[in-house]
C-alpha positions as CSV (number, residue, x, y, z in Angstrom):
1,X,-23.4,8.7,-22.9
2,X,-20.1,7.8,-21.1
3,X,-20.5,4.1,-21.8
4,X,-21.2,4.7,-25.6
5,X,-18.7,7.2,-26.0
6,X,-15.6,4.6,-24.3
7,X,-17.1,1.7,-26.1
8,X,-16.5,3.8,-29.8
9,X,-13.1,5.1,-28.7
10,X,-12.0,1.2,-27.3
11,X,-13.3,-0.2,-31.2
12,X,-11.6,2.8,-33.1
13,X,-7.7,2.2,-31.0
14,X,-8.2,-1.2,-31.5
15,X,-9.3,-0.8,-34.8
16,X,-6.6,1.8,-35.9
17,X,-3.7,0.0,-33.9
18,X,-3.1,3.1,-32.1
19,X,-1.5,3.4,-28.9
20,X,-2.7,5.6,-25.7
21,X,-1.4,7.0,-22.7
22,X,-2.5,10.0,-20.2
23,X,-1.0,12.5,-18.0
24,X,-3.5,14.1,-15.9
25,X,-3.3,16.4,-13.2
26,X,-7.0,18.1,-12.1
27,X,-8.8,14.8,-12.8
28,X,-6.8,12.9,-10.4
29,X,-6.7,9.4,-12.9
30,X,-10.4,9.6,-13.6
31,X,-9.5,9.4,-17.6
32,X,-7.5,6.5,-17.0
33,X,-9.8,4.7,-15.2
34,X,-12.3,5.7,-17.9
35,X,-10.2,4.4,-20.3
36,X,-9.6,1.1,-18.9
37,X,-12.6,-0.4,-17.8
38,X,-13.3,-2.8,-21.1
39,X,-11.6,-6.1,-21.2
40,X,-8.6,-5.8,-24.0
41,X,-7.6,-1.9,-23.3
42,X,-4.3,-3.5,-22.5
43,X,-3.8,-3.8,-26.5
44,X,-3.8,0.1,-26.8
45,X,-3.7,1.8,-23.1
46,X,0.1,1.7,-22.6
47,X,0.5,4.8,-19.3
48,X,-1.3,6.7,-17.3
49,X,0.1,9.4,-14.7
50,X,-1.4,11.7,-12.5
51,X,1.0,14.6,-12.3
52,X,0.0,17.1,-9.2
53,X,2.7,19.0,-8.4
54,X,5.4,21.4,-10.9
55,X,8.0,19.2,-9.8
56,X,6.4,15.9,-10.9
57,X,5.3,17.6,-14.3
58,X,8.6,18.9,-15.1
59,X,10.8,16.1,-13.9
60,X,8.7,12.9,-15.2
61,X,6.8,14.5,-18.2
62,X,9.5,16.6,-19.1
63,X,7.4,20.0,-19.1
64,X,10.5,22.9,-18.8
65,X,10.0,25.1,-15.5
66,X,10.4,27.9,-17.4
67,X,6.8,26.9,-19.3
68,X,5.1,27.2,-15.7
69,X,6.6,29.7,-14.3
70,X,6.3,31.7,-17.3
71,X,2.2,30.6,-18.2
72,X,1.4,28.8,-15.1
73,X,0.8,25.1,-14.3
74,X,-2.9,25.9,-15.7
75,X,-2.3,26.6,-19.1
76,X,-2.6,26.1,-22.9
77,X,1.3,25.4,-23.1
78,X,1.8,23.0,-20.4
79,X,-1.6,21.1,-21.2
80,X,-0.2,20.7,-24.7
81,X,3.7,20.2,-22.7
82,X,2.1,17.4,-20.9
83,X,0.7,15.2,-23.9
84,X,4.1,15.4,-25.8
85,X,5.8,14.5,-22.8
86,X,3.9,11.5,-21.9
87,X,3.3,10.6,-25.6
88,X,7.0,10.6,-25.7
89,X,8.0,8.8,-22.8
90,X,5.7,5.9,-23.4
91,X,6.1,5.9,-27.2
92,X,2.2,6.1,-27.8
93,X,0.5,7.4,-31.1
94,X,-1.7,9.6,-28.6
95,X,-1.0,11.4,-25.7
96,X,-3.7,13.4,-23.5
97,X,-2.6,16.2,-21.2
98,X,-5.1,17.7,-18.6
99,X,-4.7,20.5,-16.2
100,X,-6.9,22.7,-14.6
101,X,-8.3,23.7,-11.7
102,X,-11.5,22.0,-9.8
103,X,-11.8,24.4,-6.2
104,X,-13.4,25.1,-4.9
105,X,-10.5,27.4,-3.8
106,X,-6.9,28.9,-5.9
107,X,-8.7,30.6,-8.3
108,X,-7.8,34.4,-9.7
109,X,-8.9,36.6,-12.4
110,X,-7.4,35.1,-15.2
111,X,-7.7,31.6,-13.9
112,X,-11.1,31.0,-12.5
113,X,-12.4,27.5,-10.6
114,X,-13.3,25.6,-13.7
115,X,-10.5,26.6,-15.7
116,X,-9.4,23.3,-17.9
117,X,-7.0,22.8,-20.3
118,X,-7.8,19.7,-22.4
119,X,-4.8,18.7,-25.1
120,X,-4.1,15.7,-27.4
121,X,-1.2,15.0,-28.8
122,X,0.2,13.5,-32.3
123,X,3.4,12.9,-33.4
124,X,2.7,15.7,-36.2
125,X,-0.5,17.4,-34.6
126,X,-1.4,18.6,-31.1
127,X,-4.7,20.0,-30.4
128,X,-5.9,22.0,-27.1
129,X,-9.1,22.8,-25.3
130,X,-9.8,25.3,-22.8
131,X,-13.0,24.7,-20.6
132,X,-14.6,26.9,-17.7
133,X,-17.1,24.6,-16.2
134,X,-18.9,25.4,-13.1
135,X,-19.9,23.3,-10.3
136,X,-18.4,21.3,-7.4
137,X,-15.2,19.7,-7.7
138,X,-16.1,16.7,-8.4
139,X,-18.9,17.9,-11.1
140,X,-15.7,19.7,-12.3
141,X,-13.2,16.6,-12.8
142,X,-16.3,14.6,-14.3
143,X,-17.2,17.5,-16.7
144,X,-13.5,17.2,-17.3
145,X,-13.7,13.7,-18.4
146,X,-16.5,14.0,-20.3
147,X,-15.1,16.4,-22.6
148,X,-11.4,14.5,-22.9
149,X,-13.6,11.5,-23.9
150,X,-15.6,13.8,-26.6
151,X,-12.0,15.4,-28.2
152,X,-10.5,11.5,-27.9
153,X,-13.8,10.0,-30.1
154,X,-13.9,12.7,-32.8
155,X,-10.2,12.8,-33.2
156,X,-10.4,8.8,-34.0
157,X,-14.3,8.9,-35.7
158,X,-13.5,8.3,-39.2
């Protein structure tokens, strides 16, 4: 499925002249590496970041502190926060936020290991995701993918 899936969304960018870039935190740069293994993804894949830490999130993505200290770094607002920011700062038609949390430890109530926030952002349209997948980390950051890939194909599907 993954190789179908990147092979639609690399014929519908190029297709639709659109631009790309990603700011990821959880998934550590899997998307981007997703996203860039077919020849000619230079014609739409302009940035990827991975943005760990508050600081990095806040000072290169432009997501305000108060947004994290007020929902958390996992969250609906700084997902979306995220994909303006590097949408912005690369000058892409699409920008894809991701935070979340893969464990296996920092959970709490409200946040469980799993917890993902998926968002995709348009100039005039940003859409968000929340996931709780269960697993291992690294099932985690590949479920992750798997469903940034999905929101990225039906947002471009025709």
């Amino acid at each position: 499925m993954p190789d179908k899936i990147i092979s639609e969304i690399h014929n519908q960018l190029l297709h639709q002249k659109k631009t790309i870039a990603i700011a990821e935190s959880c998934s550590g740069g899997l998307l981007c590496a997703k996203l860039t293994q077919k020849p000619g993804a230079s014609a739409y894949f302009l940035l990827g970041i991975v943005a760990y830490s508050n600081s990095s999130k806040e000072k290169i993505l432009q997501v305000p502190a108060k947004l994290i200290s007020k929902y958390g770094a996992i969250s609906r607002q700084v997902a979306i926060s995220m994909a303006e920011g590097i949408r912005k700062k690369s000058k892409a038609d699409l920008g894809i936020g991701i935070t979340g949390l893969a464990g296996p430890g920092g959970s709490s109530v409200n946040k469980p290991v799993g917890t993902v926030f998926i968002s995709l952002s348009e100039k005039d349209k940003n859409i968000c995701r929340r996931f709780t997948f269960r697993g291992s980390r690294h099932g985690i950051r590949n479920k992750t993918i798997a469903e940034a890939l999905r929101l990225l194909c039906a947002h471009l599907s025709p």
